[in-house]
C-alpha positions as YAML, in Angstrom:
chain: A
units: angstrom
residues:
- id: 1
  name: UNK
  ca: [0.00, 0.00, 0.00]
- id: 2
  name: UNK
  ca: [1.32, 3.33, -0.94]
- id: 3
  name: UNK
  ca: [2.22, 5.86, 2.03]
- id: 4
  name: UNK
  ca: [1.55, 8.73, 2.29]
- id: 5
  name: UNK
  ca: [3.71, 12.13, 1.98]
- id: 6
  name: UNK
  ca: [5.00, 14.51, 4.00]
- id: 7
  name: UNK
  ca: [7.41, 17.52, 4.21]
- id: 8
  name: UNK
  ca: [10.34, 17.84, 6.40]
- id: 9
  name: UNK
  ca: [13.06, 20.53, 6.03]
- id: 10
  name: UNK
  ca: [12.08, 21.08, 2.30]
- id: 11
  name: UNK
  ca: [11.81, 17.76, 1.15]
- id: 12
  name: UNK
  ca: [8.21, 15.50, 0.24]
- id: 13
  name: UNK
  ca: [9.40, 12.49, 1.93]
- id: 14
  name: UNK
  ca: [7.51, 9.22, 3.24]
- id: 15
  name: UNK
  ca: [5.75, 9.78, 6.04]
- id: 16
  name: UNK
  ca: [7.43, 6.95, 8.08]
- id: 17
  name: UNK
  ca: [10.66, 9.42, 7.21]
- id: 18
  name: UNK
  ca: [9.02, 12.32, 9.10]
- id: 19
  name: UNK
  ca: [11.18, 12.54, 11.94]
- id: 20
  name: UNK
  ca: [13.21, 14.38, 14.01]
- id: 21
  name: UNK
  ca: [16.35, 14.14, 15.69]
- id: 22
  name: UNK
  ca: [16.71, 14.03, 19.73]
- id: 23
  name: UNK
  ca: [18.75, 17.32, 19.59]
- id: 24
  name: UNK
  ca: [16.09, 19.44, 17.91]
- id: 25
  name: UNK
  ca: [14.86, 22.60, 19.45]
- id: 26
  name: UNK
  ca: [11.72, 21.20, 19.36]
- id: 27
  name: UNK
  ca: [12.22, 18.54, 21.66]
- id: 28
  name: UNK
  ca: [15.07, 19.85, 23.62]
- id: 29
  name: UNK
  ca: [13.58, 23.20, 24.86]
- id: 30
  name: UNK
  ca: [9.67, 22.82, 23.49]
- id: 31
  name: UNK
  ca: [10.67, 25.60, 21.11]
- id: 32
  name: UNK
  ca: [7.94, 25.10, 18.46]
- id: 33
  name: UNK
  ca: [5.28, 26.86, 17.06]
- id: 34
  name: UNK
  ca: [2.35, 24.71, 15.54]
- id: 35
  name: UNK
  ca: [-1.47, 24.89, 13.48]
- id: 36
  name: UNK
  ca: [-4.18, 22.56, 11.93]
- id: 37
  name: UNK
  ca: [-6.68, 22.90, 9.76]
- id: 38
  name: UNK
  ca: [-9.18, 20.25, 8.12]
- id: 39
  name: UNK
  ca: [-11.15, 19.78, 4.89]
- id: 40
  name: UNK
  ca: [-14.25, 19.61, 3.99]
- id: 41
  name: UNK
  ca: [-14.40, 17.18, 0.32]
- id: 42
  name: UNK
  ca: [-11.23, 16.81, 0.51]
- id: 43
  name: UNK
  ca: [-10.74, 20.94, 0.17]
- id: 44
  name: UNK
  ca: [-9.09, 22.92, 2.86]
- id: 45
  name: UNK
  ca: [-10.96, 24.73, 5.06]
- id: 46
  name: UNK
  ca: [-10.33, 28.69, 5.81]
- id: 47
  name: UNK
  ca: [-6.49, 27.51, 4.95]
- id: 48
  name: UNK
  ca: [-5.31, 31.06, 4.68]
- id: 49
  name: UNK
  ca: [-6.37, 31.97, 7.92]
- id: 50
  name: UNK
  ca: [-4.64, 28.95, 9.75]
- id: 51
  name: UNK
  ca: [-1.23, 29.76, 7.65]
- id: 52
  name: UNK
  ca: [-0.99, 33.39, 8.28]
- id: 53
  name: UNK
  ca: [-1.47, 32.56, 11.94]
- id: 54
  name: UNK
  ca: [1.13, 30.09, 12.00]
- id: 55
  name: UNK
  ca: [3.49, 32.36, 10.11]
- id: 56
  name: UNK
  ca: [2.72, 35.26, 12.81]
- id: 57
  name: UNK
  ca: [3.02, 32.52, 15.33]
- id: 58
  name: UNK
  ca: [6.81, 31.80, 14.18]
- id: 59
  name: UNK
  ca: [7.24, 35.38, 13.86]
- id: 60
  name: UNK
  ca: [6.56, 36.10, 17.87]
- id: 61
  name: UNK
  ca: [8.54, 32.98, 18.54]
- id: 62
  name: UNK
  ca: [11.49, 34.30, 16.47]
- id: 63
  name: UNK
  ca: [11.64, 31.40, 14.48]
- id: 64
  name: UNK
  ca: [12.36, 32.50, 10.98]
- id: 65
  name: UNK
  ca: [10.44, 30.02, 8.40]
- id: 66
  name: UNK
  ca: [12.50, 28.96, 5.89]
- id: 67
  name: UNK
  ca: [9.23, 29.99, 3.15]
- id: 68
  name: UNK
  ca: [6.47, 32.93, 3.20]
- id: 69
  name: UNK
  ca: [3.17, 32.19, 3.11]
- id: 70
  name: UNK
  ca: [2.46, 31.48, -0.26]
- id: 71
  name: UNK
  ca: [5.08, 28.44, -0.20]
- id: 72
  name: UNK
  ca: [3.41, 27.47, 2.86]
- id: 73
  name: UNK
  ca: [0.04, 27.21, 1.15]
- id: 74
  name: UNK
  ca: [1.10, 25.47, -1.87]
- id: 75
  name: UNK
  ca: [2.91, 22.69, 0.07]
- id: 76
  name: UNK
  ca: [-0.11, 21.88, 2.17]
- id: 77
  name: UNK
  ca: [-2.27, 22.01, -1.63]
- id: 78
  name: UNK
  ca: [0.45, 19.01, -2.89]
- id: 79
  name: UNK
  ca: [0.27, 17.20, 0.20]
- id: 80
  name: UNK
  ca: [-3.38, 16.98, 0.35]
- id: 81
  name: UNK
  ca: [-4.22, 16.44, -3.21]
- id: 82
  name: UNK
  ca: [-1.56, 13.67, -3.32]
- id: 83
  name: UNK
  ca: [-2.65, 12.33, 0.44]
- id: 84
  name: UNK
  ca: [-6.85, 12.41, -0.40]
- id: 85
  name: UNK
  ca: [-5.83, 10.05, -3.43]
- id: 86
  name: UNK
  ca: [-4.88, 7.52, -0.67]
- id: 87
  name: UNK
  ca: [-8.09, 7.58, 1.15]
- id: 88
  name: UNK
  ca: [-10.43, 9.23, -1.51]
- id: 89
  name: UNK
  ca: [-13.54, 8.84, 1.08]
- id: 90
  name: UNK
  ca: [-12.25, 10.42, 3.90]
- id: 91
  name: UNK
  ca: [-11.66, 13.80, 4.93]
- id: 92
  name: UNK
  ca: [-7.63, 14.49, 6.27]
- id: 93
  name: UNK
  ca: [-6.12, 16.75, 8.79]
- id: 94
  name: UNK
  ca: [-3.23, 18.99, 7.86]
- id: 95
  name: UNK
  ca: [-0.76, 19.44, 10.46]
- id: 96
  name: UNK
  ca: [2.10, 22.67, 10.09]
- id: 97
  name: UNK
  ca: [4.87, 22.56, 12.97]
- id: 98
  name: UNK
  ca: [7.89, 24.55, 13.05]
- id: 99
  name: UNK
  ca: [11.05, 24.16, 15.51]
- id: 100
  name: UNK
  ca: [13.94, 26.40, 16.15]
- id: 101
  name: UNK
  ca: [16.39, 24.03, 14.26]
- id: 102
  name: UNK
  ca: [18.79, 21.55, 15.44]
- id: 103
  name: UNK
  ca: [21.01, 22.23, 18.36]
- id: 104
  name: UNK
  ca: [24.27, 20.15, 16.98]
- id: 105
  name: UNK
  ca: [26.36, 21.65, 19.46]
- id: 106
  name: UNK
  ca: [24.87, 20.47, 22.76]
- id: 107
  name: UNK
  ca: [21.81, 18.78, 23.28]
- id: 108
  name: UNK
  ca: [20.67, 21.71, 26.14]
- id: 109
  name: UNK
  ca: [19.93, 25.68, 26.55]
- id: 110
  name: UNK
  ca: [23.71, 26.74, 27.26]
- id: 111
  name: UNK
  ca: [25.52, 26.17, 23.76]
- id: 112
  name: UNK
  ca: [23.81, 27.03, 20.57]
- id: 113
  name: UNK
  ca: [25.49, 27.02, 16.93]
- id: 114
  name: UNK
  ca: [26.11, 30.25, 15.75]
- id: 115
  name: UNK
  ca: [23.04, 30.09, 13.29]
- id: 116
  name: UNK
  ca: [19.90, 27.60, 13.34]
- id: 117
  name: UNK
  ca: [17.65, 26.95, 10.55]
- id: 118
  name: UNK
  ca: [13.87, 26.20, 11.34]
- id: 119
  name: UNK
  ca: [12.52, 22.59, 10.90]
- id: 120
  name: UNK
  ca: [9.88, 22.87, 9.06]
- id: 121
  name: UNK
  ca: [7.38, 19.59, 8.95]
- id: 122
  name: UNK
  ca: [3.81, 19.49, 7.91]
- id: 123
  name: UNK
  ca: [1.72, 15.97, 8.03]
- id: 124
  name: UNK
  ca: [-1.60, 15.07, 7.15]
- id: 125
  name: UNK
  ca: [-3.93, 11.85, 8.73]
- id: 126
  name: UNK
  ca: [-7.37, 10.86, 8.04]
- id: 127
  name: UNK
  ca: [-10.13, 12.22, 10.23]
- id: 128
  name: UNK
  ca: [-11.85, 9.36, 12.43]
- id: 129
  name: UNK
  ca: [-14.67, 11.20, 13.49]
- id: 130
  name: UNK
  ca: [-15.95, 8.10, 15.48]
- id: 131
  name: UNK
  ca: [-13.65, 9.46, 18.02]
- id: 132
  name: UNK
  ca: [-16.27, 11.90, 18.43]
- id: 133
  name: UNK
  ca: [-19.45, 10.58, 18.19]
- id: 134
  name: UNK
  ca: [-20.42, 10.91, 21.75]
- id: 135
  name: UNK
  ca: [-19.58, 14.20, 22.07]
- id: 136
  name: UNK
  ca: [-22.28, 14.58, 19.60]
- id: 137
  name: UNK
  ca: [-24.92, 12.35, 21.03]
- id: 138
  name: UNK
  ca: [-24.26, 12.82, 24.59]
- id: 139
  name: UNK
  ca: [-21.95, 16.39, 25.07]
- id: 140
  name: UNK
  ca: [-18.82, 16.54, 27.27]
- id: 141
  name: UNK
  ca: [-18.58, 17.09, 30.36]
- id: 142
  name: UNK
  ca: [-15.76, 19.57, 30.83]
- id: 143
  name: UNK
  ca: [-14.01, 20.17, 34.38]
- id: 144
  name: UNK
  ca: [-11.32, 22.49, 35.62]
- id: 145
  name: UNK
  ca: [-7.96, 20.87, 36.65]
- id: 146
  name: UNK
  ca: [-6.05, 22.37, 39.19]
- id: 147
  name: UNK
  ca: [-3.04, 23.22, 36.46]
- id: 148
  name: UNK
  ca: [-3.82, 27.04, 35.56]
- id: 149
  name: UNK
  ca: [-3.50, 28.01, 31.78]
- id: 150
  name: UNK
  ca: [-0.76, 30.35, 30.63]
- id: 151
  name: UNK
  ca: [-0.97, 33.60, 31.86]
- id: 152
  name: UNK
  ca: [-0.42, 35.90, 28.60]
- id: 153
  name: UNK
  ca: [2.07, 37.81, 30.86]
- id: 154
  name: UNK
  ca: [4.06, 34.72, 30.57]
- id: 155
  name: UNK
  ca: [3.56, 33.85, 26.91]
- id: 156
  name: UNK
  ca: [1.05, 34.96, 24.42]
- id: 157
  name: UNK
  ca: [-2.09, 33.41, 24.42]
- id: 158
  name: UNK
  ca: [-2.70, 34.48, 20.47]
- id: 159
  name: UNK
  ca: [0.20, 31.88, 19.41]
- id: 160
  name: UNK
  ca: [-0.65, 27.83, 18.98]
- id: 161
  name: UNK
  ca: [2.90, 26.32, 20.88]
- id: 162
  name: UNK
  ca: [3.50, 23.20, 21.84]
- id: 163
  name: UNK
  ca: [4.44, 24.12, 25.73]
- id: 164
  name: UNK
  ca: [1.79, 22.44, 26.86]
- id: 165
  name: UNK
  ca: [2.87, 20.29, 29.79]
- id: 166
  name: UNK
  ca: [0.33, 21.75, 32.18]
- id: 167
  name: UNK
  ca: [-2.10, 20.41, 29.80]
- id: 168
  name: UNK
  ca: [-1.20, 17.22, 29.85]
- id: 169
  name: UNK
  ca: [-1.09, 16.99, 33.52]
- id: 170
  name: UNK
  ca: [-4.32, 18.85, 33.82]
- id: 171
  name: UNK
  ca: [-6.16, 15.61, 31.63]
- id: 172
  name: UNK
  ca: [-4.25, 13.11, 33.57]
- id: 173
  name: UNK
  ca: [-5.84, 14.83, 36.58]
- id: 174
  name: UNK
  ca: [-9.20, 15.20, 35.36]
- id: 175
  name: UNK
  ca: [-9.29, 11.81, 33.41]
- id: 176
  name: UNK
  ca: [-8.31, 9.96, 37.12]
- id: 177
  name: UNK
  ca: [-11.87, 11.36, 38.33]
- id: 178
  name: UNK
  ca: [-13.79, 10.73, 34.78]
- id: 179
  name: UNK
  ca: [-12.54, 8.90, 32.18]
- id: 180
  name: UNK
  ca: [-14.45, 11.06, 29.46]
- id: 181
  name: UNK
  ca: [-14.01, 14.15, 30.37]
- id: 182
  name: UNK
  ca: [-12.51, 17.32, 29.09]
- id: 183
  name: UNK
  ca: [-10.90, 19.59, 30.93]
- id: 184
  name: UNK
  ca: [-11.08, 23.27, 30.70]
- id: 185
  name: UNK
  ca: [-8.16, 25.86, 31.89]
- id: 186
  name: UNK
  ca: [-8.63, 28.60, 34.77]
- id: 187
  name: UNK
  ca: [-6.57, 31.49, 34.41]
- id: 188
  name: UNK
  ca: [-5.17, 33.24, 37.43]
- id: 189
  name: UNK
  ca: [-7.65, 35.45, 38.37]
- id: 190
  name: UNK
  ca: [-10.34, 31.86, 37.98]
- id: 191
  name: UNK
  ca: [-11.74, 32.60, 34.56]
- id: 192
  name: UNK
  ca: [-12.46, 30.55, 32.15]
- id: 193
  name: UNK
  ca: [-9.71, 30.24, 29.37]
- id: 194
  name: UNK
  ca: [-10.25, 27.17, 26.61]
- id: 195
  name: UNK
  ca: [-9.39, 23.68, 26.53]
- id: 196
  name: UNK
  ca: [-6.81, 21.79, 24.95]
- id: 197
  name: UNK
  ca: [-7.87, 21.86, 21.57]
- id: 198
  name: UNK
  ca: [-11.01, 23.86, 21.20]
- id: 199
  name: UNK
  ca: [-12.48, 27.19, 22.86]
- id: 200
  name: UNK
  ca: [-15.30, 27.84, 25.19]
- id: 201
  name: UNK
  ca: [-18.28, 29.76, 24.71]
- id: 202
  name: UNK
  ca: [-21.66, 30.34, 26.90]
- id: 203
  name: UNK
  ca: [-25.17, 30.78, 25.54]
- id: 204
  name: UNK
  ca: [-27.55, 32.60, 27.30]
- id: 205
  name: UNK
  ca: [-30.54, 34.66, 26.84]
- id: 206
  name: UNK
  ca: [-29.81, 35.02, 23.05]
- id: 207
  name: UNK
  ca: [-25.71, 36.18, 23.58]
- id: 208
  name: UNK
  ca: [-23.03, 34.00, 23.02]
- id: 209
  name: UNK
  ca: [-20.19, 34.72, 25.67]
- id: 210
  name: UNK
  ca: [-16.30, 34.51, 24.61]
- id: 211
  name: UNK
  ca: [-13.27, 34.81, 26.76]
- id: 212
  name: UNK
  ca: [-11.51, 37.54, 26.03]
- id: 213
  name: UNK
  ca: [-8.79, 37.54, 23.45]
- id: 214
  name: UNK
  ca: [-6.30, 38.31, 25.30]
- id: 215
  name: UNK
  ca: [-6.70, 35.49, 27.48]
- id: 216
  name: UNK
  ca: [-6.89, 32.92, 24.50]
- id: 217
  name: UNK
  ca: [-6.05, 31.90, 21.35]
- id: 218
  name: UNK
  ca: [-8.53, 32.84, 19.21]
- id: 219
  name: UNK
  ca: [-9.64, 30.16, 17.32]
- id: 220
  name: UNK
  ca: [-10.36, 29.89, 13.06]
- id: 221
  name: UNK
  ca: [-13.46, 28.20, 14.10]
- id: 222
  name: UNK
  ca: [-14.52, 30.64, 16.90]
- id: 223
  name: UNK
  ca: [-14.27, 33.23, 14.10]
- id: 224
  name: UNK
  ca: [-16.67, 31.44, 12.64]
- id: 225
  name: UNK
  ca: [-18.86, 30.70, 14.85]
- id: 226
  name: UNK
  ca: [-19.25, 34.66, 15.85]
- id: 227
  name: UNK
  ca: [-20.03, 35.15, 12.06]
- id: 228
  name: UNK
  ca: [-22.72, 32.82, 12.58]
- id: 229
  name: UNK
  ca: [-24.52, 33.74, 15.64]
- id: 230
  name: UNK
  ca: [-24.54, 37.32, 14.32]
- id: 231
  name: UNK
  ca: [-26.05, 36.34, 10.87]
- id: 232
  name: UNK
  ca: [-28.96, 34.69, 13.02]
- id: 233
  name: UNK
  ca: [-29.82, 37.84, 15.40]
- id: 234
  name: UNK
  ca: [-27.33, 36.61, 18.36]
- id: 235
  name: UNK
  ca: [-25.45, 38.55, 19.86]
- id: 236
  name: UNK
  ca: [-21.20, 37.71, 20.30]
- id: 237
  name: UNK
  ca: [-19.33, 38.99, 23.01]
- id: 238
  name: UNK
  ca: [-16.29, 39.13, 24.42]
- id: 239
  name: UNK
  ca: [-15.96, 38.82, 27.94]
- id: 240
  name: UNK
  ca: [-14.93, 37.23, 31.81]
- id: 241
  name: UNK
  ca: [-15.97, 33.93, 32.25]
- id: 242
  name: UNK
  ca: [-16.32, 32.55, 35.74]
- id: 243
  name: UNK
  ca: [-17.65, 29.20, 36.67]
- id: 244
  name: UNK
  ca: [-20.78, 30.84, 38.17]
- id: 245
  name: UNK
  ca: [-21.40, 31.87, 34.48]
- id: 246
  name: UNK
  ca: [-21.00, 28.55, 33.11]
- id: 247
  name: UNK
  ca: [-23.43, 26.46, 35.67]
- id: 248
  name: UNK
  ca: [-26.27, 28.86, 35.01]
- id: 249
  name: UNK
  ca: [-25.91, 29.03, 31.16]
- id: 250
  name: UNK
  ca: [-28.81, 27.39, 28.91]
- id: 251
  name: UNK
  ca: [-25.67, 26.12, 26.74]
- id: 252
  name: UNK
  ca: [-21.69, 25.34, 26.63]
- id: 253
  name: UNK
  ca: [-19.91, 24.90, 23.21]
- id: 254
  name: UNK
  ca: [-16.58, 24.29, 22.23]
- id: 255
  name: UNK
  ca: [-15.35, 25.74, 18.40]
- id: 256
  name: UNK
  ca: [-12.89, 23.05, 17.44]
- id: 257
  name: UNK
  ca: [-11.80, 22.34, 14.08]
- id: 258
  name: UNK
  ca: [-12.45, 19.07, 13.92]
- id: 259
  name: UNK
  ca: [-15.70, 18.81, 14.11]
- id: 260
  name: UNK
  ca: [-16.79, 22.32, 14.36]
- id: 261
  name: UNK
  ca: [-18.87, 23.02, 17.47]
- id: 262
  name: UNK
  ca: [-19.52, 20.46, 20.11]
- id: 263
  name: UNK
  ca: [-21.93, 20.85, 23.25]
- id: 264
  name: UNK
  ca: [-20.93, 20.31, 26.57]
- id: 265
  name: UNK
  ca: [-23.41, 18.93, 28.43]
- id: 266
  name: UNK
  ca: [-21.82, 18.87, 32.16]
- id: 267
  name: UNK
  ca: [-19.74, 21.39, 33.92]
- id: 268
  name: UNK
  ca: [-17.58, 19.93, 37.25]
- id: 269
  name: UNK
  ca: [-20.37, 17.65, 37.60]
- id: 270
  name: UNK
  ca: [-23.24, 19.56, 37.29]
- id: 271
  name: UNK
  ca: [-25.70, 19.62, 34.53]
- id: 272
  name: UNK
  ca: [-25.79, 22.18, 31.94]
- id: 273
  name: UNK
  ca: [-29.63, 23.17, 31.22]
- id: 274
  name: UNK
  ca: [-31.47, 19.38, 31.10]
- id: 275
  name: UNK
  ca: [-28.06, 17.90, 30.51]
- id: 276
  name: UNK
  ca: [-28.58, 17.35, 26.87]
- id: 277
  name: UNK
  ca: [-27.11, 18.97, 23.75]
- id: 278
  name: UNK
  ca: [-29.23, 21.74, 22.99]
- id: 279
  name: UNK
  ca: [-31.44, 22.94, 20.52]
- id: 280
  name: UNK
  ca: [-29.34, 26.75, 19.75]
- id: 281
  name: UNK
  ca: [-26.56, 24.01, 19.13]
- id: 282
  name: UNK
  ca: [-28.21, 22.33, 16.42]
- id: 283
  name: UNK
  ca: [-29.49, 25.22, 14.72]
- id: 284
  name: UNK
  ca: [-25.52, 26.91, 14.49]
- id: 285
  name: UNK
  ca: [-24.47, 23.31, 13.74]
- id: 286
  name: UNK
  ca: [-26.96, 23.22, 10.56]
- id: 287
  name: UNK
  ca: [-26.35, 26.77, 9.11]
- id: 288
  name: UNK
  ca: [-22.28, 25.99, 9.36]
- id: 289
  name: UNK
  ca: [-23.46, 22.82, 7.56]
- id: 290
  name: UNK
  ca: [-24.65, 24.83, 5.16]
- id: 291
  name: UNK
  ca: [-22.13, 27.10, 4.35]
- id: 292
  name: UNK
  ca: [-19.19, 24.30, 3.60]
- id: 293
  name: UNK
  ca: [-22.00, 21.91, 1.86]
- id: 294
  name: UNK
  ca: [-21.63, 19.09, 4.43]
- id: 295
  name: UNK
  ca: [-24.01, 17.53, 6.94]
- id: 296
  name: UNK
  ca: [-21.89, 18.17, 10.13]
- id: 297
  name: UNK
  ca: [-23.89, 16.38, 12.75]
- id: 298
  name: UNK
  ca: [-24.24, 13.46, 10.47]
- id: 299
  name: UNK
  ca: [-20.61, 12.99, 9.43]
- id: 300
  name: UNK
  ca: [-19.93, 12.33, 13.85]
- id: 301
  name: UNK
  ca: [-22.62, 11.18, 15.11]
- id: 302
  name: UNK
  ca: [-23.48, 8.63, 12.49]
- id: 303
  name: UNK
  ca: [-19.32, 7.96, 11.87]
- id: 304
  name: UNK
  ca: [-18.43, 4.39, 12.09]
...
């Protein structure tokens, strides 16, 4: 069976010979800036929007990318075309990651080479959306570990990095007490950030509620979803979530690329409204089903 391609350092390779080496920047000091987007008929979705914001992502992280974004845009249009041939009935995920370089000099933070060039990698993989299907059916129920998110002070919330440590020990800590759960960042001051991979928004009394920007990375799909609630006489705004707000909203959704918009259905154990996706849910779901010609809740919840 053929394999299929990626692109490391600017070369298509076999994805099997997408790899780095122990002494990258990457691994060695987490020094990597990352995005994803998805398609929809084997097209990319809003692709400009997820490589300008990797490209400003490197920028902040002074990583200089080895192409603009142009080149970017045209590598991701081989790899797909050439990838979707592999697995014509399924839709893939495109991921772009960029390192610092390679560190050939010592595999630590206190000797450098005189100059690095950026590893640049981007990857695709089919999208299993049974992995999904209950959040569909059933919602999540999210819960707030007792790891706080990044405070921007610290490092900007409007770049996707991989320094994400406290994220993995915040699901290991909220997985020990459910198994299914999600878990959604605090900041400092106890307000609600995002998750892992998605954002959070509240519904209530016609408004859709947003962290604020500043406090998270603003997500292609949560400009979407603002777009959308606005078309249908909602209001979008941005502003301080506390958990207070969450418990006593009529809905919870998370904006995540993958599959768009998900409900959550239970908050730190308690229910949100009856404790079932809810109706405002379905209706965004079905007008963003709409717009990119695909039948969003049936492509999860009736995935295989």
């Amino acid at each position: 069976m053929a394999e299929p391609l990626a692109y490391l350092k600017g070369e298509f390779v076999p994805a099997s010979q997408c790899v780095l080496p122990i002494y990258d920047l990457g691994i060695v000091l987490g020094a990597a800036v990352t995005d994803f987007l998805r398609t929809f008929h084997q097209q990319p979705y809003r692709m400009e929007d997820h490589v300008r914001r990797f490209h400003r992502s490197c920028h902040y992280a002074r990583i200089e990318a080895p192409v603009d974004v142009n080149e970017s845009m045209a590598i991701a249009e081989r790899l797909l075309t050439e990838n979707s041939k592999l697995t014509p009935d399924d839709e893939l995920g495109l991921v772009f990651y960029m390192t610092a370089g390679e560190n050939t000099v010592y595999a630590g933070a206190s000797g450098m080479p005189a100059e690095l060039t950026a590893t640049y990698v981007q990857h695709t993989f089919p999208l299993r959306f049974n992995l999904w299907k209950q959040v569909f059916l059933d919602g999540v129920h999210c819960v707030t570990p007792a790891p706080r998110h990044w405070p921007p002070q610290c490092l900007s919330s409007k770049i996707k990095n991989r320094n994400r440590l406290h994220m993995w020990i915040g699901e290991q800590e909220v997985r020990a007490l459910d198994p299914h759960a999600m878990p959604v960042y605090l900041d400092i001051n106890g307000n609600l950030t995002e998750t892992g991979g998605s954002n959070f928004v509240i519904y209530r009394d016609g408004k859709v509620v947003s962290p604020k920007r500043s406090n998270i990375l603003w997500g292609v799909s949560l400009s979407v979803l603002s777009d959308i609630v606005v078309e249908m006489g909602m209001a979008f705004v941005e502003d301080d979530i506390q958990t207070y707000d969450v418990v006593n909203a009529e809905e919870v959704w998370l904006p995540t690329t993958p599959y768009c918009l998900g409900p959550v259905t239970k908050f730190n154990g308690s229910p949100i409204g009856d404790g079932r996706p809810g109706p405002v849910w379905r209706r965004v779901l079905e007008r963003w089903s709409e717009l990119v010609g695909k039948d969003i809740y049936r492509e999860t919840a009736e995935a295989n």
